[in-house]
C-alpha positions as CSV (number, residue, x, y, z in Angstrom):
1,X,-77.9,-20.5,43.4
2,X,-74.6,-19.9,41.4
3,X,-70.9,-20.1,43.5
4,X,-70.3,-16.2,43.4
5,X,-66.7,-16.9,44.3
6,X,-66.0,-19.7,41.5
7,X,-64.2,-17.6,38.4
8,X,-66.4,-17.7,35.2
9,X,-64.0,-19.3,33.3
10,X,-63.7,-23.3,35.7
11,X,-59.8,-23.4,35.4
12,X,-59.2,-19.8,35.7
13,X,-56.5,-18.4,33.4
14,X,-54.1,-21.5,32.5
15,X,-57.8,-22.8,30.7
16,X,-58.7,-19.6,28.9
17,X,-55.1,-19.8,27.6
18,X,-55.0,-23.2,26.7
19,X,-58.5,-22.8,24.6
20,X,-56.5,-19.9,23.1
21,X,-53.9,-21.5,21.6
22,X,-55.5,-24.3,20.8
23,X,-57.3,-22.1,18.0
24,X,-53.8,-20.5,16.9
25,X,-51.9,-24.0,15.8
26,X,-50.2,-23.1,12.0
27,X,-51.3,-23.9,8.8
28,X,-49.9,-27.3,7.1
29,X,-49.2,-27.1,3.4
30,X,-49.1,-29.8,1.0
31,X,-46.2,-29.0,-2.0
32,X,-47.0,-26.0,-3.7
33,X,-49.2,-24.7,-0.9
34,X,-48.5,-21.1,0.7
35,X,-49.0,-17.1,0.4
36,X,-46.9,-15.4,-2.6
37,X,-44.4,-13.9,-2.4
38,X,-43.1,-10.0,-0.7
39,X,-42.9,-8.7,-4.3
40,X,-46.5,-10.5,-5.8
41,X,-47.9,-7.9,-8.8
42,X,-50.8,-6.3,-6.9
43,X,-52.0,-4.7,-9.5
44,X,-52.6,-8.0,-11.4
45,X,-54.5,-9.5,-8.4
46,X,-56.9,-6.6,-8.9
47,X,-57.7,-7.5,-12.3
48,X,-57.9,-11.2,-11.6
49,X,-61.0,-13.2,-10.6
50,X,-61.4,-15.7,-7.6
51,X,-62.9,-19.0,-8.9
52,X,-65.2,-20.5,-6.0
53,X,-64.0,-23.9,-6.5
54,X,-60.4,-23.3,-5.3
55,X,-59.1,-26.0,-7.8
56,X,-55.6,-25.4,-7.6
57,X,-55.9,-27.0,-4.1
58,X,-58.3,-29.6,-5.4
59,X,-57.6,-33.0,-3.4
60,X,-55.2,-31.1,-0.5
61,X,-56.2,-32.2,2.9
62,X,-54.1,-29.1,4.4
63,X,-55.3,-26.6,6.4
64,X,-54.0,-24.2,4.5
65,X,-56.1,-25.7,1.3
66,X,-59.1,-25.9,3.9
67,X,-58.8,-22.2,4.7
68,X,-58.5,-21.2,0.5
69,X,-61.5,-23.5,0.2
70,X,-63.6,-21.2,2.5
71,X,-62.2,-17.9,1.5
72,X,-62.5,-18.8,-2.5
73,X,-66.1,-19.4,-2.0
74,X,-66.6,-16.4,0.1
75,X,-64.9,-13.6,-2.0
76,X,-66.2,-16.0,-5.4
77,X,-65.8,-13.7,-8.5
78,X,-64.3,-11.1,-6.5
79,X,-61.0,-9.1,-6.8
80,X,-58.3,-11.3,-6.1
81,X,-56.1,-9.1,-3.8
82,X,-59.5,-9.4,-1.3
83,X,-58.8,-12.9,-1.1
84,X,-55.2,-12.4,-0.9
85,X,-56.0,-10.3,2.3
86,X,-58.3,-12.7,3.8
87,X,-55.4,-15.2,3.4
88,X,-52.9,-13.0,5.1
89,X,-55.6,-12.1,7.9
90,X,-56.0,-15.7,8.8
91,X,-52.2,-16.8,8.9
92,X,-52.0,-13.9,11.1
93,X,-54.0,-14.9,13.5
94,X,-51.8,-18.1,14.1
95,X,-48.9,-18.7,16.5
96,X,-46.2,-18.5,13.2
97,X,-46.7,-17.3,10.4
98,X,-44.6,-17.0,6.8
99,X,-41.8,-14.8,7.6
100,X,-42.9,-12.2,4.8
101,X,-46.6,-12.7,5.9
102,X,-46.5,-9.4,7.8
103,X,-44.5,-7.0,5.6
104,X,-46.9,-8.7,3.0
105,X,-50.3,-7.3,4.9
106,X,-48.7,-4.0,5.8
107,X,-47.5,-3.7,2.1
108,X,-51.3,-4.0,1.0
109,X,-52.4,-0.8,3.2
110,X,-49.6,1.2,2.5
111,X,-50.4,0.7,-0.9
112,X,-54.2,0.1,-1.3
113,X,-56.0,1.6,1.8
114,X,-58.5,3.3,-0.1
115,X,-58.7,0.1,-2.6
116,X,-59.3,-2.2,0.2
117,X,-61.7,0.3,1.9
118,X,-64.1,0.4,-0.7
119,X,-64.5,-3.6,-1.3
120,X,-64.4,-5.0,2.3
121,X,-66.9,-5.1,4.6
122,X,-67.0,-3.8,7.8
123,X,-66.4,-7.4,9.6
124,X,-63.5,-7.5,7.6
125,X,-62.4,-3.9,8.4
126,X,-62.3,-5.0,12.2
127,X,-60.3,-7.9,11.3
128,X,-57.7,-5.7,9.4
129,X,-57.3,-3.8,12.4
130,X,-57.3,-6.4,14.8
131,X,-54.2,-7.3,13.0
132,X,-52.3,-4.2,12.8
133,X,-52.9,-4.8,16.9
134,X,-51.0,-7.7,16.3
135,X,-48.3,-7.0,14.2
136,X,-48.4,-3.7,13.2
137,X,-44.8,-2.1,12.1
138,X,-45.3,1.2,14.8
139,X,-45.9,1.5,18.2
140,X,-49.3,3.5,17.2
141,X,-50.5,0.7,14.4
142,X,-50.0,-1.6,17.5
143,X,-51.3,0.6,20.3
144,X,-54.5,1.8,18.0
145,X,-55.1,-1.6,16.1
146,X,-55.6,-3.2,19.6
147,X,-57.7,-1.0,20.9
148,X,-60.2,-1.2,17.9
149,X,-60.0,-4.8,18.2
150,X,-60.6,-5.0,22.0
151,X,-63.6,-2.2,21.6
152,X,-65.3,-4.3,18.7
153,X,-64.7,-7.2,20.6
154,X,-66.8,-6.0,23.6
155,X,-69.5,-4.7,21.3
156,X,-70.1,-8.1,19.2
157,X,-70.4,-9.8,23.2
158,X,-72.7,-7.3,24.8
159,X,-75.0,-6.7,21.6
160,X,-75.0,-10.6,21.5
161,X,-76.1,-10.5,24.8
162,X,-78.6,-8.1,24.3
163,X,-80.3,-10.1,21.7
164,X,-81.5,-12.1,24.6
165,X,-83.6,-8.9,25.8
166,X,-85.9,-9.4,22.8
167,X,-84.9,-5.6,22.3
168,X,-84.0,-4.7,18.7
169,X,-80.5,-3.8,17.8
170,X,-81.7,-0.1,17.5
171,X,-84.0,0.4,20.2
172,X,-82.7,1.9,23.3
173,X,-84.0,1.1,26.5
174,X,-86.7,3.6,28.2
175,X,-84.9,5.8,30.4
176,X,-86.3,6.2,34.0
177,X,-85.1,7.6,37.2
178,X,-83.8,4.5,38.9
179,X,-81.1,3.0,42.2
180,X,-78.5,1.9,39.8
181,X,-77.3,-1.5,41.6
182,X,-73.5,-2.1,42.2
183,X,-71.7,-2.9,39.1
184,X,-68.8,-5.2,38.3
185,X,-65.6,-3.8,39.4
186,X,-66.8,-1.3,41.6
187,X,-67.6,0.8,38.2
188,X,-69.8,3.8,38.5
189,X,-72.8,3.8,36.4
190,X,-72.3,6.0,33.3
191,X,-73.6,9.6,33.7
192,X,-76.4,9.8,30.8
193,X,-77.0,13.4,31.3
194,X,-73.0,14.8,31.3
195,X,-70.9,11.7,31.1
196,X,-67.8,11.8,28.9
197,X,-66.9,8.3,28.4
198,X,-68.8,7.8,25.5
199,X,-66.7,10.8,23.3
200,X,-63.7,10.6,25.0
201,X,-63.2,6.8,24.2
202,X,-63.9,7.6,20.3
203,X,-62.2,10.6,20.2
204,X,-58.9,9.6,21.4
205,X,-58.7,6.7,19.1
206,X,-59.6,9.4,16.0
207,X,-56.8,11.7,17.2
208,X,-54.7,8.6,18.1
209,X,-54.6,7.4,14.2
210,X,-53.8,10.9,12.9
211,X,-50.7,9.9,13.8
212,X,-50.2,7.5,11.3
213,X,-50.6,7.3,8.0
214,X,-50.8,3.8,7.1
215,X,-53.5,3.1,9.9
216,X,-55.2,6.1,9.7
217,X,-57.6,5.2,6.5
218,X,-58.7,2.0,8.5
219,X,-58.9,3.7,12.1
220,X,-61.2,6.5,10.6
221,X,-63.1,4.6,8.4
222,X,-63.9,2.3,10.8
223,X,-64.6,5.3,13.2
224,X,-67.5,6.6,10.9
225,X,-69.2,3.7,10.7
226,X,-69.8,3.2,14.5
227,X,-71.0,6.5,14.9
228,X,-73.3,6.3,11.6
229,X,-74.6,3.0,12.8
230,X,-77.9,3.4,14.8
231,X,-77.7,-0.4,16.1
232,X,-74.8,0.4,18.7
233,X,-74.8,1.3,22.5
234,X,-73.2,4.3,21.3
235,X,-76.4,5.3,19.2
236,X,-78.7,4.2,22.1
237,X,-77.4,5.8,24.9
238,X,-77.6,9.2,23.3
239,X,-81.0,8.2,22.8
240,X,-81.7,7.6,26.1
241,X,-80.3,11.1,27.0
242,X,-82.9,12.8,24.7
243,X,-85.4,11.3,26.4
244,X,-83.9,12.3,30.1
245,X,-83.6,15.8,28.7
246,X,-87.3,15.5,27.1
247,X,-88.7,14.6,30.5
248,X,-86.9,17.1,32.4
249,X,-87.8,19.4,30.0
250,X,-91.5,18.6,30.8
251,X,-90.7,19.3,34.5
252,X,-89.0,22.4,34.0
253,X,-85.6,21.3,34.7
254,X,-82.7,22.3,32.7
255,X,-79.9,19.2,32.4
256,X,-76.9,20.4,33.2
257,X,-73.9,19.5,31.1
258,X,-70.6,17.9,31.5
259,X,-68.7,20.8,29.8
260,X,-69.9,24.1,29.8
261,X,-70.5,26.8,26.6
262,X,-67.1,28.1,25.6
263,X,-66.6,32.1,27.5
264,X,-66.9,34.7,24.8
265,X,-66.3,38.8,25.0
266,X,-69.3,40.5,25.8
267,X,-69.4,44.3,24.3
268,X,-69.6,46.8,26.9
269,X,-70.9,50.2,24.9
270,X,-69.3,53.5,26.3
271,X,-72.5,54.7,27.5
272,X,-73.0,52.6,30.6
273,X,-70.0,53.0,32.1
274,X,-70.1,54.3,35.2
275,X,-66.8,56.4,36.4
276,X,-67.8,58.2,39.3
277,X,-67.6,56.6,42.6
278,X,-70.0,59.1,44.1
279,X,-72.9,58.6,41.9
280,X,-72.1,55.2,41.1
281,X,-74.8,52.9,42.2
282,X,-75.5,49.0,42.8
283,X,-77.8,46.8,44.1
284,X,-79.0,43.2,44.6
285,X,-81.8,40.8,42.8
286,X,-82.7,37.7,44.6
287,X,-85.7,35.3,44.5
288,X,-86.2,33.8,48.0
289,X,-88.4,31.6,49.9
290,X,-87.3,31.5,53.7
291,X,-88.3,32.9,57.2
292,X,-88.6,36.6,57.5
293,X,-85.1,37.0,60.3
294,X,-83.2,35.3,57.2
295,X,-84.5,37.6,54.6
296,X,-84.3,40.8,56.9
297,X,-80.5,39.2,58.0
298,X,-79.3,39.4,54.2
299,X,-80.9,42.8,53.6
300,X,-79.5,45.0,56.5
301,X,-76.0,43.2,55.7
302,X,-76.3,44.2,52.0
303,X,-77.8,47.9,52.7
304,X,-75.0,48.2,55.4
305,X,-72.3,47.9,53.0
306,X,-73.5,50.2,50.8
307,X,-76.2,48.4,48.3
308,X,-78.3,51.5,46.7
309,X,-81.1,48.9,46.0
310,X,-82.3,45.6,47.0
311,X,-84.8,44.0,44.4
312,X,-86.2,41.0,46.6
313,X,-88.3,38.8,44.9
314,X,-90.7,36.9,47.1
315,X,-91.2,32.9,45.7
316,X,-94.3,32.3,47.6
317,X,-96.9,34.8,48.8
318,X,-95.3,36.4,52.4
319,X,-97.0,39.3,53.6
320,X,-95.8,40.0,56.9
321,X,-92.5,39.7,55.1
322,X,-93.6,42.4,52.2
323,X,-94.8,44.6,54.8
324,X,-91.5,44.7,57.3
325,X,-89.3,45.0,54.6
326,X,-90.9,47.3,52.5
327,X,-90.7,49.9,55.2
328,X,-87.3,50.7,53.8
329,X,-87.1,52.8,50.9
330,X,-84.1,50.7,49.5
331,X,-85.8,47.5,49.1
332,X,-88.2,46.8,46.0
333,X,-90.7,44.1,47.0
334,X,-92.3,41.4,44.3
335,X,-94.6,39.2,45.5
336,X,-93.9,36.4,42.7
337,X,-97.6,34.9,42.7
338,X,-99.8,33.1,40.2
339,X,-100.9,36.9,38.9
340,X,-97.4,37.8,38.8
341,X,-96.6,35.2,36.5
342,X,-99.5,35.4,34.5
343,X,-98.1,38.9,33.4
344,X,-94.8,37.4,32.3
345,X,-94.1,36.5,29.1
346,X,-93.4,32.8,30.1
347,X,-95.3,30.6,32.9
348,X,-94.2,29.5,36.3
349,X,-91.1,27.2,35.7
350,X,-91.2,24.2,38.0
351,X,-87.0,24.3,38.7
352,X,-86.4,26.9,41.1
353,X,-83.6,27.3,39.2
354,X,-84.8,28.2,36.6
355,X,-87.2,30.8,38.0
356,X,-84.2,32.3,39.8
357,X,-82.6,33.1,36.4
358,X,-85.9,34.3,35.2
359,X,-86.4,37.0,37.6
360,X,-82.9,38.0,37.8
361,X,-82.8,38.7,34.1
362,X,-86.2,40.6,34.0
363,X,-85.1,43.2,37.0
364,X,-81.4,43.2,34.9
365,X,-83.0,44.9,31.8
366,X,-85.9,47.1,33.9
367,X,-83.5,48.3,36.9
368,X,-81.5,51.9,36.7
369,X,-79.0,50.7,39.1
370,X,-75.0,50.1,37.4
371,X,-74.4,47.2,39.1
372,X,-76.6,44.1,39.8
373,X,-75.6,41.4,42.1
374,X,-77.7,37.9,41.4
375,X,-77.1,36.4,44.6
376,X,-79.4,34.2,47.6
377,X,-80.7,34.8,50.7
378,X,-78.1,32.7,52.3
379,X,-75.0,35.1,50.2
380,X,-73.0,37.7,51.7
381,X,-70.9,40.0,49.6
382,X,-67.9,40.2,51.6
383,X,-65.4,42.9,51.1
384,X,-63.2,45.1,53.4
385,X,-64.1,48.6,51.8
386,X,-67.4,50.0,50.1
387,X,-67.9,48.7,46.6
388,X,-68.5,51.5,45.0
389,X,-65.4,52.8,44.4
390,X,-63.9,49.5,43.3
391,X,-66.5,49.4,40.7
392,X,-66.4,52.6,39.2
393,X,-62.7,51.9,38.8
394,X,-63.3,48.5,36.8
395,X,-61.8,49.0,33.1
396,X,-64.1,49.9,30.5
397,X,-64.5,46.4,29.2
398,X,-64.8,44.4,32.3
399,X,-69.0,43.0,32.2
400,X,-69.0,41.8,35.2
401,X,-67.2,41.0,38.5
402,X,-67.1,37.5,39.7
403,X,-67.6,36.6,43.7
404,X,-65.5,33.9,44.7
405,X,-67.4,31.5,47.2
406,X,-66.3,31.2,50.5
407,X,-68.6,28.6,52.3
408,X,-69.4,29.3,56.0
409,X,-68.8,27.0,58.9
410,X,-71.5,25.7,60.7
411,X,-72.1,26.7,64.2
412,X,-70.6,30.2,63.7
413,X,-71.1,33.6,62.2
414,X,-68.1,34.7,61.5
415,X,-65.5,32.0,60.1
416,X,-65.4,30.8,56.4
417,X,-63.4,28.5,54.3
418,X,-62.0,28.7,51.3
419,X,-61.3,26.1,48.0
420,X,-57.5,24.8,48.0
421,X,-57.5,26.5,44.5
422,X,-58.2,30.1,45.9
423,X,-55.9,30.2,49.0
424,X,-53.1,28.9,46.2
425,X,-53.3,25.3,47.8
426,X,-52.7,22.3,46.7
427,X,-55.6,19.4,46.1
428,X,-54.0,17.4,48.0
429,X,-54.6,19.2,51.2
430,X,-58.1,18.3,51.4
431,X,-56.8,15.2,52.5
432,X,-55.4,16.6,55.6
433,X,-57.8,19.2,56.3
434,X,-60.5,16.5,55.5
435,X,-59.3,13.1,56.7
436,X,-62.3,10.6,55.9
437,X,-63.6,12.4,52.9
438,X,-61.5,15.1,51.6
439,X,-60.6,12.5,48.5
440,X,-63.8,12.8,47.4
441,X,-64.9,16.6,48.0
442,X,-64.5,18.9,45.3
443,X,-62.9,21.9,46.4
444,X,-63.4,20.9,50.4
445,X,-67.5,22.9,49.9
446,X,-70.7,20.7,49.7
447,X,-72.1,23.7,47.8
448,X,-71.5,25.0,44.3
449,X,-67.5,26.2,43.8
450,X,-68.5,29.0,40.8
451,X,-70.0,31.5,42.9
452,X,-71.6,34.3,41.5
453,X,-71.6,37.4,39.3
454,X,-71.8,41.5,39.7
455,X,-72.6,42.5,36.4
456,X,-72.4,46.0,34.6
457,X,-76.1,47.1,33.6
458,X,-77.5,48.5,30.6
459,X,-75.7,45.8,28.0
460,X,-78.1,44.4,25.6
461,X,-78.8,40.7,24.4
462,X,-77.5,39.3,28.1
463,X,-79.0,36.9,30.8
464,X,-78.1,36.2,33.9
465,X,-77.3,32.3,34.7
466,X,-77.1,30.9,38.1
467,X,-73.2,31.4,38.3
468,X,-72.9,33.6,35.4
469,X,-73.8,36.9,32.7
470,X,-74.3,35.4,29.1
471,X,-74.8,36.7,26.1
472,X,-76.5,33.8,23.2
473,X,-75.5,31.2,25.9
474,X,-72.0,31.9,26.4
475,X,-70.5,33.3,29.5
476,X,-68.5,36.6,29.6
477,X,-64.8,36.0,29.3
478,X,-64.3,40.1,30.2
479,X,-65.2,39.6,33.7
480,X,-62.5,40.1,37.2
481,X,-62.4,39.2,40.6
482,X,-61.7,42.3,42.7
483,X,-59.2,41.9,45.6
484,X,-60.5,40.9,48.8
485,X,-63.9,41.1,47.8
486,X,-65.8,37.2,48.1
487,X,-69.3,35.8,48.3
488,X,-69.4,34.2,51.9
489,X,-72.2,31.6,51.7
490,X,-74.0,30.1,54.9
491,X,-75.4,27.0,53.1
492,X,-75.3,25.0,55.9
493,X,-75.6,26.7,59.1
494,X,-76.4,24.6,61.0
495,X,-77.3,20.9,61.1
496,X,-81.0,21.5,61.7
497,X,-80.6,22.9,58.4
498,X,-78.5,20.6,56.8
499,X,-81.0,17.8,57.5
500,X,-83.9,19.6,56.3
501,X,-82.6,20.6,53.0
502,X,-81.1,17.4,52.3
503,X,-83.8,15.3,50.7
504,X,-83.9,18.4,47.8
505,X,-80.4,19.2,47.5
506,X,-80.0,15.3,46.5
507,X,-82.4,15.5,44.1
508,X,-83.1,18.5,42.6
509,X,-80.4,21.1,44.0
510,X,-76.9,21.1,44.2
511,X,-75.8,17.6,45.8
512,X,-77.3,15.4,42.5
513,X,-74.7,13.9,40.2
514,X,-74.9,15.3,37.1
515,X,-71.4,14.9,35.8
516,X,-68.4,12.6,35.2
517,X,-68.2,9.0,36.8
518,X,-66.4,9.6,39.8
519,X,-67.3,9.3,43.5
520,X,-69.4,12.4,44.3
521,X,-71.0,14.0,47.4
522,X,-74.1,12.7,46.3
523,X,-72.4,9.2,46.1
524,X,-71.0,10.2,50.0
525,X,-74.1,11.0,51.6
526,X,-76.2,7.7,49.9
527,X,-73.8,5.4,51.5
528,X,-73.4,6.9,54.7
529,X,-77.5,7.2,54.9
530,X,-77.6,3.3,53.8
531,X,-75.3,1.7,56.1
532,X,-75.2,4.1,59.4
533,X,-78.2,6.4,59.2
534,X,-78.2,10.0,60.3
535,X,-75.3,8.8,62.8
536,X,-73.4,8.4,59.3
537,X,-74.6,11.7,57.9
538,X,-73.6,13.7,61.5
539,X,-70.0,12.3,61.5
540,X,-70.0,13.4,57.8
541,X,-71.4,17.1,59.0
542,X,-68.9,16.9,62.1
543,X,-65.9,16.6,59.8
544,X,-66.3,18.4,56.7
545,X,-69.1,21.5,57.9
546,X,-69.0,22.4,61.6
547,X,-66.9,25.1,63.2
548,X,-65.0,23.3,65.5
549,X,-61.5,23.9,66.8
550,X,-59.7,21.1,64.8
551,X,-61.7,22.4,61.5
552,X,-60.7,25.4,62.6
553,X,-57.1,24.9,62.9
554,X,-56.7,23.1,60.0
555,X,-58.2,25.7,57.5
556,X,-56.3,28.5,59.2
557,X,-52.8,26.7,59.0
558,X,-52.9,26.2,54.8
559,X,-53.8,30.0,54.6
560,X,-57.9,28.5,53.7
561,X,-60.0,30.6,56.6
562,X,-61.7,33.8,55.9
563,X,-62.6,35.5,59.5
564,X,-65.5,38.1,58.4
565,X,-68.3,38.9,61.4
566,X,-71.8,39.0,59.7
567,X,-73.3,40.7,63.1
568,X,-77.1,40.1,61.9
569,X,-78.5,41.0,65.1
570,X,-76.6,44.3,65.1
571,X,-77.0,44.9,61.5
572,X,-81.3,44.5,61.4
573,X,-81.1,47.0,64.5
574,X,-79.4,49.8,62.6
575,X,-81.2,49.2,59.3
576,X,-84.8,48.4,60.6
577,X,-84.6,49.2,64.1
578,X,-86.0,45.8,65.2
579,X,-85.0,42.0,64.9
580,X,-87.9,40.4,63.2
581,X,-89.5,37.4,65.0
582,X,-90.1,33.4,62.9
């Protein structure tokens, strides 16, 4: 068993230095030896021919002879400015070098880039740019030229490595779902289906040599190649992502992506606006799988307010839940079974996502309603005053009204927090409010932080997402948030619940990590399952979910707690004179 504390290099740093510059000593020259001069005719060395025997340093036991020996036979017949270069590359590379060495190697890509470019190979391409690292005349020929070199470098040991797989240079591995072990440096694993690192490393080095022109023929050049080359890590990861998006495909599930469609304008035509508060009707659409007294809670709240219609989609077959609720002449019952779907125009999408989207789209285009909620069973439009007459006094152009989440705290039923970013907060309180995990909780929720959309009816061509109207894949930019008006969102009521839901959230719902490589919730709740066990996950809960008074407090003093009573009890009463039983 290997010493995991002994370094990998025996002799740590003063040996890998010492092996180093043992490689770097300076060329020895017998008379008449050595580069030509500042001012040589490169147009001439062009036009002249290497001869492979190198005789003018016949008999010379230099190293500098040894080196023209080498490069003379390589470049054999070829231009001599290449060998020229190759020359200037190597002495370079030494500890000293000629004094005009340098201004001698910039000289040749000021003046011949696209000379060079077309008669060296890329090996010697790197190498060219490995020594603009090293002696380039700007701060962005340095800066640039070693990052190529330290990129290339990596890639020529890890593809090395590889080798050893028996895998060929252009074969990605088969992607499977998988417990990524620990890696070196406490590194999270890169995200294949959103992560960024692969196009925000190359894409900062292209707009990095834009900035200069002498580097910026090399930089580039060598920047095409890598991404034209089908033998690089770069190639074969994106390979692997097609086949994570091909096999989630087959299951139904759409991948989501690390940057979402750009926002575009959605035409509103004149005709289905709606200016007359009195007349002026909305409603909900939901697809829902859950106990009847949830599904009879979110109706009498939404039909108290002032909802015209509720179009409540039943996942699963519940009919002592069709028959309660469709005693009130508001609510529009679907019973979303195998018939149902065979009379839709695509079948039964395994994501639950995605059949949420479905259905909310299909009642969109059929219902007569001017506004249509797409929210869950566990989603309460909040709002201090009836809707109506905010709506009908939306501008002309506005598609759709956005609901700002506010998530709800478990144990209660009439407290909610908000994101830092909605109560004008800082980030940095999370830390406060949050002491053990805030750092790693976006926005302070453990649900989703987009909330969810009110959008105009009667537009053509549009689809609801999940968080949001779109029209050929490209959410509205026209839409507004009206003022006081939020989505409060009881995802975790309770820790009964919280437990029960967390095996899918995880996996399939909204605590997977899907995105950039960063400590996540998913992350959070992994490690405290592994090393403490549900103890781990309740002190997790405790903290960051439960109404208690310190929670309490804390959200309240940075202007983040939204007091709203949801009164279900009362509410089912008035609307269906009972409280439904489990």
């Amino acid at each position: 068993m290997s010493d995991a504390s002994a370094p990998t290099y025996p002799g740590g740093f003063a040996a890998i230095l010492t092996q180093m510059e043992g490689r770097r000593d300076p060329f020895t020259y017998e008379d008449g030896e050595g580069l030509p001069p500042l001012d040589v005719d490169l147009a001439a060395l062009k036009q002249a021919r290497v001869d492979g025997r190198a005789l003018e340093v016949d008999g010379s036991k230099s190293t500098y002879a040894r080196k023209l020996r080498e490069l003379s036979d390589e470049f054999d017949g070829m231009p001599a400015l290449l060998l020229l270069h190759g020359l200037l590359v190597a002495h370079l590379r030494r500890r000293t070098a000629p004094d005009h060495a340098a201004p001698l190697f910039l000289r040749l890509w000021a003046e011949e880039s696209d000379w060079l470019m077309q008669r060296l190979d890329a090996r010697w391409l790197v190498s060219a740019a490995t020594t603009f690292g090293d002696h380039g005349a700007t701060e962005t020929q340095r800066r640039l030229g070693q990052s190529l070199s330290v990129m290339f470098g990596m890639m020529k040991l890890y593809e090395t490595e590889r080798i050893h797989s028996g895998a060929d240079p252009a074969q990605p591995f088969e992607w499977s779902r998988r417990k990524v072990p620990p890696l070196a440096m406490q590194m999270d694993a890169y995200a294949l289906g959103a992560g960024g690192l692969d196009v925000n490393m190359l894409g900062r080095l292209w707009q990095d040599a834009g900035s200069d022109a002498v580097i910026a023929p090399l930089a580039r050049r060598l920047l095409d190649l890598l991404i034209a080359d089908d033998r690089t890590i770069f190639r074969r990861l994106r390979m692997m992502r097609q086949q994570r998006e091909k096999a989630q495909k087959a299951e139904g599930i759409r991948p989501k992506r690390g940057h979402a469609a750009p926002s575009a304008h959605i035409p509103v035509p004149a005709k289905v606006v709606a200016r007359d508060p009195a007349t002026l009707r909305w409603g909900t659409v939901s697809l829902i799988k859950a106990p009847l007294p949830r599904i009879a809670a979110f109706a009498a709240h939404h039909l108290e307010m002032g909802a015209h219609r509720l179009h409540i989609h039943l996942d699963d077959p519940h009919p002592e839940a069709a028959a309660f609720l469709s005693r009130h002449p508001a609510i529009e019952v679907t019973i979303c079974d195998a018939a149902w779907w065979a009379g839709q125009k695509k079948p039964r999408m395994k994501a639950h996502q995605l059949r949420q989207a479905w259905v909310a789209t299909q009642t969109y285009h059929r219902t007569d309603l001017d506004f249509l909620a797409h929210v869950d069973v566990d989603e309460f439009i909040l709002a201090d005053a009836p809707l109506s007459p905010a709506l009908a006094a939306l501008p002309a152009d506005i598609a759709a009204v956005h609901l700002p989440p506010a998530e709800l705290l478990a144990g209660t039923t009439d407290r909610f927090k908000l994101t830092p970013r909605h109560a004008g907060q800082e980030k940095a309180v999370l830390e406060d409010i949050y002491p053990n995990f805030g750092g790693h909780l976006r926005g302070g929720f453990i649900s989703h932080r987009e909330g969810k959309m009110i959008a105009r009816c009667g537009i053509p061509g549009v689809r609801f997402g999940l968080h949001a109207l779109l029209l050929n894949g490209h959410p509205a930019s026209n839409r507004m948030t009206l003022p006081d008006v939020i989505l409060g969102h009881a995802h975790a009521p309770d820790w009964e619940t919280f437990q029960s839901h967390l095996a899918f959230r995880m996996t399939q719902g909204s605590y997977r990590k899907t995105d950039e490589e960063v400590l996540g919730l998913r992350d959070i709740l992994d490690l405290l399952h592994e090393e403490d066990g549900e103890e781990g996950l309740r002190s997790f809960f405790t903290e960051v979910c439960e109404g208690n008074d310190r929670l309490t407090r804390a959200l309240e003093a940075h202007g983040m707690l939204v007091r709203a009573p949801l009164e279900a009890d009362r509410k089912m009463m008035r609307i269906f004179g009972a409280i439904p039983k489990a």
